[in-house]
N, C-alpha and C positions, 0 to 999 in steps of 0.2 A: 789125489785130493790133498794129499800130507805137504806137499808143495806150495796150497795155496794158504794151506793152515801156517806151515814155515812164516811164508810172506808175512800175513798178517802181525804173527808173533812181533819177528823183526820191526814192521814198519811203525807198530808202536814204542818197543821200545827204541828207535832212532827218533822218531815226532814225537814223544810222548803230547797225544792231542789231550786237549780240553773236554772233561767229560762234564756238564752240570748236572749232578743229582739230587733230587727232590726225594728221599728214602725215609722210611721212617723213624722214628725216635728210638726205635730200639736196639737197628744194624749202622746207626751214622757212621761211627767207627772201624767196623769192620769195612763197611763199604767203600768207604775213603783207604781205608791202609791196603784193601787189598787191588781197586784201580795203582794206587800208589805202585804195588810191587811188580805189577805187569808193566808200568812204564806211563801209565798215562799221568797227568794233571788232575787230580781231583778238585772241585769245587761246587761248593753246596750254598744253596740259600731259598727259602720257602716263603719269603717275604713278596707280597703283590709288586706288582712295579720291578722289584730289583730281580724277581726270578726270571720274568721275560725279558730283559736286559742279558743277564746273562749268558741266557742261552743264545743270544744272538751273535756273542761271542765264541761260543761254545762248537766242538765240530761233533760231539754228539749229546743227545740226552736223553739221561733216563730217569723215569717215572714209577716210584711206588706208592702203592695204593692202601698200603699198612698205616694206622695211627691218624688218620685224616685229622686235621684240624680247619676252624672257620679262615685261618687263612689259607690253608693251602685248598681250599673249596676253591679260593677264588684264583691262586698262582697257577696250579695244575693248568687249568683250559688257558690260561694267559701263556703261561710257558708252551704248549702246546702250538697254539697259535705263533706266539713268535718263530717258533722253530719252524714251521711250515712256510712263515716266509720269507727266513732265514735258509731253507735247502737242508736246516741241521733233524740231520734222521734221530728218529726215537725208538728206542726200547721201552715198554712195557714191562713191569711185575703188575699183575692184579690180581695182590697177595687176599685173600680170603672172598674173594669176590663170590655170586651165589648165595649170599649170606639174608639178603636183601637190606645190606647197610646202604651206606651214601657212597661207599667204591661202586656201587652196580650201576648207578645214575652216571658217575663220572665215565664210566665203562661205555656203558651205553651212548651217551656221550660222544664218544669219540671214533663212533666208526666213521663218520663222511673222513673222517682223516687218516685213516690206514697207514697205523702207527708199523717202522718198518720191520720192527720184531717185538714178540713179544716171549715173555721166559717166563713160567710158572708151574705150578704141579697140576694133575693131572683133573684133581677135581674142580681148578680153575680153570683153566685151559677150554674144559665141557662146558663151563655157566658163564665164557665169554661167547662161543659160539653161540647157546642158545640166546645172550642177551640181541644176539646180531643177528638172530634168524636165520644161521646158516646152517645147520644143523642142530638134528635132537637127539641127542645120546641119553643112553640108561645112563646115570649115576646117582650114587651113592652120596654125594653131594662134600662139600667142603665139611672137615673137621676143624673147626678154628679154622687155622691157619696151616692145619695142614692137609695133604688130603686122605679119602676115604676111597679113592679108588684107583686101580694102578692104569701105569703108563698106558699100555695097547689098548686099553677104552679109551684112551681121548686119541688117539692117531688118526680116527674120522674128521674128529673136531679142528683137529692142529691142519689138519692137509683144508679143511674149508677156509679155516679164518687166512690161510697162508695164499691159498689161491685168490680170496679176497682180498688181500691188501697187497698183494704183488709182492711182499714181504717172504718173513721165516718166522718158523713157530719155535720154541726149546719146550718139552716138557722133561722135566724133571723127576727121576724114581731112581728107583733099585736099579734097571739100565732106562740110561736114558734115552729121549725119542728130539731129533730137531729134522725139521721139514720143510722145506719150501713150496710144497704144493705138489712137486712134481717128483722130490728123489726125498727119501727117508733114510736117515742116518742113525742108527741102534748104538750109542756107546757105552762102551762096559767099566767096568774099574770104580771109583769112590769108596766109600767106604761108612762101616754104621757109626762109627765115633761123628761122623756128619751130620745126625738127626739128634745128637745131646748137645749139640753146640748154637744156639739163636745165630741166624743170619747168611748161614750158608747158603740159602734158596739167593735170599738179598742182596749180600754180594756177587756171587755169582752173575745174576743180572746187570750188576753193574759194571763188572768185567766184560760182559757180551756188551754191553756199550762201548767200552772203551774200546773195543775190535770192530763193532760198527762203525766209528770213526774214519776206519781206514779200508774196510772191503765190506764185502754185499752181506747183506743180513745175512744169509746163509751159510757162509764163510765164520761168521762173527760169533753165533750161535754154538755153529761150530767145534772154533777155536776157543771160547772162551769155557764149553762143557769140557774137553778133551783134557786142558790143562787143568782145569778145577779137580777132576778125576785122577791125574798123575799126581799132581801136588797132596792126594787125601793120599794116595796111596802111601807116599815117598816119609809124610809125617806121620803115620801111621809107626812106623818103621822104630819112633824115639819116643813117641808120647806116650805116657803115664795114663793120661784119664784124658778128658774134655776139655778141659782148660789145657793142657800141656799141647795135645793135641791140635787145636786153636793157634797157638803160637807159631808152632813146629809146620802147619800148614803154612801161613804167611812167608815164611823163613825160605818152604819148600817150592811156593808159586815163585818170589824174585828167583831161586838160583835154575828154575826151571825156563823161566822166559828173561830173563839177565844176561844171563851166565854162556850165551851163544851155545846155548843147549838143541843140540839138533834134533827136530819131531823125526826126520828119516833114519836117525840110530833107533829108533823103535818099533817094533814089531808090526804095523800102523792096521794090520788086517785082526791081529789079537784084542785090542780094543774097539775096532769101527766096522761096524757092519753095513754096507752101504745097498738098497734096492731100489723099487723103483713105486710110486707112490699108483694103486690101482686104478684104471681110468671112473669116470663115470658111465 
């Protein structure tokens, strides 16, 4: 599988594609610099009319559900739409969802369109399945914005919504879980200076977009958790606290997916646990 993760890496950074994201007011920045260091094109705009425009330019987009505003009430489904019949695949965050804010409605929302990944924690991941009837998991339910309950409780959820939209799921924890319905991938590595830093969930998503651009959700999810994971490790290694750490991550994702840095010099079985997702 480190092969196709390879690829992906590469063919971003040789296309650096178009990614449009719609993210919230609090990760723009991160999100943008860190598509920027893996290779892709970043470009952002939350304005009705110009966001579905852009996407239609765009070879992938991603959508968070953080900081909603009355206009991105109305770009979100317009961007959405456009992208559907533009062929441009979408990544999901639907960061606090569960909450019973106006992300749940949008959510809800969008299943006739089986958006082609989605990447969130654990306690979202369960209150997108339930908003979509496809399963009913225990939880503990969303904290904020972060969640309340770990990864292997939503692995029912993540394998429904994945089977359901023909897609991939990311959930994101302490090890992480990304699924396509059918094979379940456990990856290890990150690190806790990750949970003092706003935006990591965020960008991260945005990353699995920019990998969506160029191979199957699956793949994209993927490659974009695997690198997220080396890169915490790698700046781990220099940073002082959370803000140095922050830095020294961005620095560590370009020299890790730039830098003609090979995933096969890596131990690839030490980080990724790969099974097979249990039938019905």
């Amino acid at each position: 599988m480190y092969n196709s993760v390879q690829k992906a890496i590469d063919a971003v950074r040789e296309k650096s594609p178009m990614v449009h994201s719609i993210t919230n007011n609090v990760t723009v920045d991160f999100v943008a610099n860190a598509q920027l260091a893996v290779g892709a094109a970043a470009a952002m705009t939350e304005f009705p009319g110009d966001s579905a425009l852009l996407t239609q330019f765009a070879q992938a987009t991603y959508i968070n559900m953080g900081t909603l505003s009355d206009e991105r009430l109305i770009s979100i489904p317009e961007s959405i739409q456009a992208g559907l019949e533009a062929s441009v695949p979408l990544c999901i965050d639907p960061v606090a969802v569960g909450l019973g804010m106006k992300s749940d409605q949008l959510i809800a929302q969008m299943k006739p369109q089986k958006p082609a990944l989605f990447r969130g924690n654990a306690s979202e991941i369960i209150a997108v399945a339930k908003l979509w009837g496809l399963a009913e998991v225990d939880s503990q339910g969303p904290k904020g914005v972060e969640s309340a309950d770990l990864v292997e409780s939503a692995k029912d959820a993540a394998i429904a919504i994945a089977k359901y939209t023909g897609g991939a799921v990311a959930v994101s924890g302490e090890i992480d879980l990304v699924t396509d319905g059918h094979k379940i991938f456990r990856i290890k590595g990150g690190n806790v200076l990750a949970t003092k830093v706003t935006g990591f969930g965020c960008s991260l998503a945005g990353v699995c977009a920019a990998y969506l651009a160029v191979t199957s959700p699956l793949i994209a999810g993927l490659t974009g958790t695997l690198v997220y994971n080396l890169a915490q490790n790698e700046a781990y290694l220099s940073a002082k606290g959370p803000a140095s750490f922050k830095v020294a991550f961005i620095d560590a994702l370009y020299q890790l997916t730039q830098k003609s840095y090979s995933i096969s010099n890596l131990d690839y079985d030490n980080y990724v646990n790969e099974s097979e997702a249990p039938n019905e």
